[in-house]
C-alpha positions in Angstrom: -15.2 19.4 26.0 -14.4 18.8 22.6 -14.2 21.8 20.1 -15.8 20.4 16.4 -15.0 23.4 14.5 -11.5 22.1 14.5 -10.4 19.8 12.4 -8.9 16.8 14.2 -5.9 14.7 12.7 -8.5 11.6 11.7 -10.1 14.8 9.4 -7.6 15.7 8.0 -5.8 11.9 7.2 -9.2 11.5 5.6 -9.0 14.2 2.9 -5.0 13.3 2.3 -6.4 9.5 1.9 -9.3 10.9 -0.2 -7.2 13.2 -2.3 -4.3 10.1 -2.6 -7.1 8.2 -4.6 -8.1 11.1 -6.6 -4.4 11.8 -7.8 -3.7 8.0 -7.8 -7.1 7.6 -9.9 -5.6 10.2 -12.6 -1.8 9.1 -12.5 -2.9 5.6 -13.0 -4.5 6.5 -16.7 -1.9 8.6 -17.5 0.6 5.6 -16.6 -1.5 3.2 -18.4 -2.1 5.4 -21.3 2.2 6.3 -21.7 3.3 2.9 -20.8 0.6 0.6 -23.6 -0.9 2.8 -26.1 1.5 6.1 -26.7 5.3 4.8 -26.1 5.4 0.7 -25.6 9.2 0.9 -26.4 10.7 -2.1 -26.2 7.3 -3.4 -24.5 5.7 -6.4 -26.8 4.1 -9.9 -26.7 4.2 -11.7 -23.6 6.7 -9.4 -21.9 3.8 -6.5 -22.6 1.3 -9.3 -21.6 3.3 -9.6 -18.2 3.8 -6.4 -17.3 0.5 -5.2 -17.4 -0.7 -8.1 -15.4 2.0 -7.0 -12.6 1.4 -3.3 -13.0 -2.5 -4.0 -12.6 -1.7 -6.1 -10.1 0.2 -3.7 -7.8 -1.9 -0.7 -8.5 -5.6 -2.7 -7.3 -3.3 -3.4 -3.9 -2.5 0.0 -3.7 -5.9 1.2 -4.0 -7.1 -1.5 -1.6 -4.3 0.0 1.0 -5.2 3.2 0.9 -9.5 2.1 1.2 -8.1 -0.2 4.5 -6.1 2.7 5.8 -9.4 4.6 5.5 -11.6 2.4 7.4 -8.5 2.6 10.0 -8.8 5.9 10.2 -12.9 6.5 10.4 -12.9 4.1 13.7 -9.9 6.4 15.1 -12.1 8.9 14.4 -14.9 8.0 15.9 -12.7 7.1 19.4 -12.2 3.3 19.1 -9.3 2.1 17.1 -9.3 -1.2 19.0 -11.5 -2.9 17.1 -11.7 -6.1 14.9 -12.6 -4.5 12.5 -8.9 -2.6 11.9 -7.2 -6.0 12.9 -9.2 -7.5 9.9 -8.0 -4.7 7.4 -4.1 -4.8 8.9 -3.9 -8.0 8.1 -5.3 -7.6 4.4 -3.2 -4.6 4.6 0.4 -6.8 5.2 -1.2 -9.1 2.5 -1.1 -6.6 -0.2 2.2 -5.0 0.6 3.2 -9.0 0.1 1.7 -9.1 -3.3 2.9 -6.0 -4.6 6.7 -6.8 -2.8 5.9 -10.2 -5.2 5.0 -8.3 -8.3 8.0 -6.0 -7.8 10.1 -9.7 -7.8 7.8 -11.2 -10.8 9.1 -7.8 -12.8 12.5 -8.4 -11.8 12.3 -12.0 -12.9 10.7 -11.1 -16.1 13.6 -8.5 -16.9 16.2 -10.7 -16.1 19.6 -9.5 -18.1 18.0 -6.9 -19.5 19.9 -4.4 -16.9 16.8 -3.2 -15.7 17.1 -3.9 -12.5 20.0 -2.2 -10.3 20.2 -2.8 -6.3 22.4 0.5 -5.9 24.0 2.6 -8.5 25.3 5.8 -9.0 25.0 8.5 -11.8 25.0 12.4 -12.3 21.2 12.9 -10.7 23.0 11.5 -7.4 22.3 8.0 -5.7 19.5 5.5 -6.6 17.9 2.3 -5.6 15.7 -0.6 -6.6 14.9 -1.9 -3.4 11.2 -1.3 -3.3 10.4 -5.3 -3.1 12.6 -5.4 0.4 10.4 -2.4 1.8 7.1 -3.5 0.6 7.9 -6.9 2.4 9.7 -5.0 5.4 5.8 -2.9 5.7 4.4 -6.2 5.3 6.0 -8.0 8.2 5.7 -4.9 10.4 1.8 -4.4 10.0 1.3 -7.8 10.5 3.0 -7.2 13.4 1.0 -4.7 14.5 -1.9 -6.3 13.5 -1.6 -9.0 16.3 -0.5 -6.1 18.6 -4.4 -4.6 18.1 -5.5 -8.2 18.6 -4.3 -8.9 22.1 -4.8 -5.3 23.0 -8.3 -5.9 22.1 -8.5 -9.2 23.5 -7.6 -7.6 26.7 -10.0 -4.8 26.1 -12.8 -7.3 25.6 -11.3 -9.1 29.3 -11.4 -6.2 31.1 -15.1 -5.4 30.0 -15.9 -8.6 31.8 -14.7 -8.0 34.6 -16.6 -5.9 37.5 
């Protein structure tokens, strides 16, 4: 017997994905707002042109991530993950990390010898990298992965509901 005063992990993945597009909502103004209108720095022309493209670019696949990810998580909680439905959004999922792994690649193209971009370096705050493209393209390839993994799982689901 199930006990719905407490709150299951589907619940509470819901309000995380809920408040990740509230705070996503409010950091993406601020970013816009310090990035085009309050300090454009070295940011003009068509190099301004480009990176807002990218940056809008990126940020719309984020958002439609985290809207997928909830659809995922409203069929686990209602006690069916195995449906088309999540296939359907994996896949658009391991689209967008592709796109933003690209736009991450466009920005590196468009900043080329401007020693913008590092792989690995080292400095006082400790180690840093720039390899956000490689694991936006790593997520991609593994949730398309598991994309066709929810396919033939529900493939066999849907063969085994045929049979008496």
């Amino acid at each position: 017997m199930k006990n719905y005063k407490e709150m299951s992990l589907s619940q509470i993945l819901l309000i995380v994905l809920d408040m990740i597009l509230i705070l996503g909502v409010m950091t993406t103004v601020i970013v816009y707002y310090n990035t085009f209108f309050k300090d454009t720095g070295d940011l003009s022309g068509l190099n301004k042109f480009i990176m807002f493209i990218l940056l809008t670019v990126g940020i719309v696949c984020i958002f439609l991530i985290v809207l997928q990810l909830r659809k995922i998580v409203s069929t686990l909680s209602k006690g069916n993950p195995f449906v088309w439905s999540n296939v359907r959004a994996l896949k658009r999922i391991s689209v967008e990390c592709f796109i933003i792994g690209a736009c991450y690649f466009g920005n590196f193209i468009s900043n080329f010898g401007k020693n913008k971009y590092k792989f690995i370096y080292l400095d006082s705050k400790g180690i840093h990298t720039d390899t956000e493209p490689i694991i936006f393209i790593l997520a991609g390839v593994f949730i398309a992965i598991l994309a066709n993994v929810f396919k033939k799982a529900i493939e066999y689901k849907e063969e085994n509901d045929f049979t008496i």
